[in-house]
N, C-alpha and C positions, 0 to 999 in steps of 0.2 A: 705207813709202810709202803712200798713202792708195790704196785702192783705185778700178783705174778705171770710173767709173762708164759704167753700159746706154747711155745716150742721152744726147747734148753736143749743147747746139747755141751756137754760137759766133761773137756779132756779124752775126744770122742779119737779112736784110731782106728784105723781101715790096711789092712792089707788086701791086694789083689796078687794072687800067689804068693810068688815069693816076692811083692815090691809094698815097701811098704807107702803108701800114696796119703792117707793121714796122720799127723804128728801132733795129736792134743787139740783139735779143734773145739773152743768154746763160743759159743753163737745163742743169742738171746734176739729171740723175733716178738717183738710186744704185739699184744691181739689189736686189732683193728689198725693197724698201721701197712706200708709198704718198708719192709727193709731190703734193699739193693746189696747182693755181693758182690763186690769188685776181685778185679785181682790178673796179671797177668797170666798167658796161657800155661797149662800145665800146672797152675796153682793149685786143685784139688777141687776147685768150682763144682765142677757134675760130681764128682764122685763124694763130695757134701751131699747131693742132691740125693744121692742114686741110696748112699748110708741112710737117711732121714726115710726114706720109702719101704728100707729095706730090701733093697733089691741086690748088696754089699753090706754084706755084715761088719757091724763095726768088733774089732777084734778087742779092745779096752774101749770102758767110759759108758757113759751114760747118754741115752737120750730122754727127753720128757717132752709129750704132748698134752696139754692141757691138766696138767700135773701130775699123768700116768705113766709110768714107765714104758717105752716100746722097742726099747734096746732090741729084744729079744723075737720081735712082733713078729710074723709071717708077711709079704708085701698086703694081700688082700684084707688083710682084717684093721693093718693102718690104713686103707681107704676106704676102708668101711668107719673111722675115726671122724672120717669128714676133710683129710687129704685130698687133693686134687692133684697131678703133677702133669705138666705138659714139658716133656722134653726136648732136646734140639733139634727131635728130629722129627718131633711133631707126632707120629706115631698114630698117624690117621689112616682110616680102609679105603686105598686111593680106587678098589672097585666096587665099594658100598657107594648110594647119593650120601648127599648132606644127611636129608633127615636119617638115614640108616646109619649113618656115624652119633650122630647124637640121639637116638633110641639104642645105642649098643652103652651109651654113656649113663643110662639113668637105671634104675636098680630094678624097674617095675619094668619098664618096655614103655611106661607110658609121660608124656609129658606134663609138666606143671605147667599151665597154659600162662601166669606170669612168670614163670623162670623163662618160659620159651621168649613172651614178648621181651622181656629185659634183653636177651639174647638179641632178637631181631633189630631192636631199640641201638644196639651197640654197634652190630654191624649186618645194616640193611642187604646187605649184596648176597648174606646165605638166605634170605626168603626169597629174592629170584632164584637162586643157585638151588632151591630145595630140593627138585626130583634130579638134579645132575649128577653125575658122580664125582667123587672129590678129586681125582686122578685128574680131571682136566682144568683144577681150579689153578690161577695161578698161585704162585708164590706166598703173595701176603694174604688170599683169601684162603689158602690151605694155615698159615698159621693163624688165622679169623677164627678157622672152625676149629684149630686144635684147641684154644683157648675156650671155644665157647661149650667144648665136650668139659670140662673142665667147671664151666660155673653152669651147665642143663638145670643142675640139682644143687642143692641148698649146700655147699661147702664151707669148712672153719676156716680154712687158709689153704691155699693155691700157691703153687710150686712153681715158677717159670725157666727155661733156664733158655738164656738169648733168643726171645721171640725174632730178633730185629735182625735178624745176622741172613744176610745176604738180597734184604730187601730195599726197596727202594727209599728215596727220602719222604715221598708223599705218603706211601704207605707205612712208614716209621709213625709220621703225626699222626693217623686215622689212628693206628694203636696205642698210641701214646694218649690219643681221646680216648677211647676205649679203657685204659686203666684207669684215668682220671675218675670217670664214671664210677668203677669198682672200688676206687677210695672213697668218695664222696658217699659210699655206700655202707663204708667201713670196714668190705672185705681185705681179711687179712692176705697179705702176699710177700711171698720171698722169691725176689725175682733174680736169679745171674744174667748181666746185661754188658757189655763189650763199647755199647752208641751210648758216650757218656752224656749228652744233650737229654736221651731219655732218660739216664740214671738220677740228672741232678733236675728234671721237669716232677719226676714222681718220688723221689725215695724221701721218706721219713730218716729212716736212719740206716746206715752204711757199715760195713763190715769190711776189711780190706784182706784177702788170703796170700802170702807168699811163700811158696815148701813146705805143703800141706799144714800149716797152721793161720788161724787170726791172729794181723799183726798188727789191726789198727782196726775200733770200734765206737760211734758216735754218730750224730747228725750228721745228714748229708750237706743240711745247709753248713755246718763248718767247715768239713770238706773243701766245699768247693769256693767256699772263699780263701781257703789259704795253698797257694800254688807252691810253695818249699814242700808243704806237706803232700799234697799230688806229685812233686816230682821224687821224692823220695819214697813214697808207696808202691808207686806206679809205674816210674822214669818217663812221664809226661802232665803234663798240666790237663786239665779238663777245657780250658778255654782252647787251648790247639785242638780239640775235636768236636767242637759245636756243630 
């Protein structure tokens, strides 16, 4: 029997007032994998994300975390599940330091001195950056630390939603290291990603959203070998954005 997958979400619909922005979304993220959602803008990307967190209540359908129900969950008590979710907008204390962003992250106040090294192991530049405050980091070191608020403490699966979006290309690879690492680790992640060089470097398996539903779901590796099927998902190929 096929194993049951971390997170189900099944025939999931989201109204935000009076718009309805979810239409049956079904999304299966297998444990220990990276699965990448794709999908052009306004496709319903974050607000998958923001439904899953419960931060939008899904108005029909179902979701399941590690085989629990959490349709219904409060946002705090699915992160207390073992949830992690780093948004687009990063959602870091730009007048706390580093370390006071990542002590507001872990449950006790105090650090797990290997979750911290793993942390520092991924990206060296927050252990100079330690007593600064995050407000003067740049760009891709504020999304370094939003991610790494995110794995402080022992998490099931990690939420990303377009770490890459408005940074540079150098700083794309250091993260694109940085997740490599967290697979090789086994954590699980569902990442929405826009820099499809990143999508098809890490995604196990892919999900494609077009007018609030999943319209296309599989390996990333087939994906991205069949360009009819990227231009009709998408209306672009993956090799025009390397």
């Amino acid at each position: 029997m096929p194993e049951t997958p971390l997170l189900q979400l099944e025939a999931v619909h989201t109204h935000i007032g009076r718009y309805h922005i979810l239409h049956g979304v079904d999304l299966t993220v297998p444990e220990g994998e990276l699965t990448v959602l794709l999908g052009r803008n306004g496709a319903g990307k974050t607000t998958t994300l923001r439904t899953i967190m419960g931060l939008w209540k899904a108005s029909a359908g179902r979701l399941r975390f590690a085989g629990a129900d959490i349709t219904a969950m409060a946002t705090p008590d699915i992160a207390r599940l073992g949830i992690a979710y780093v948004p687009e907008s990063m959602a870091i204390f730009t007048g706390l330091t580093v370390r006071e962003n990542l002590v507001l992250a872990t449950h006790t106040g105090q650090f797990d001195s290997a979750r911290l090294d793993a942390v520092f192991a991924l990206f060296p530049v927050l252990k100079t950056k330690w007593h600064d405050a995050a407000g003067g980091l740049s760009g891709g070191q504020k999304q370094m630390l939003a991610i790494s608020r995110a794995m402080v403490e022992q998490r099931r699966l990690m939420i990303v939603d377009e770490p890459t979006k408005g940074l540079a290309p150098a700083v794309i690879e250091h993260l694109i290291g940085g997740f490599k690492t967290l697979k090789a680790s086994r954590t699980t992640v569902l990442l929405v990603e826009q820099n499809f060089h990143m999508a098809n470097s890490l995604g196990d398996s892919v999900a494609v959203m077009d007018d609030g539903r999943v319209v296309h779901a599989g390996s990333m590796a087939a994906l991205a070998a069949d360009e009819p099927l990227q231009n009709s998902l998408l209306g672009l190929s993956l090799a025009s954005h390397q």
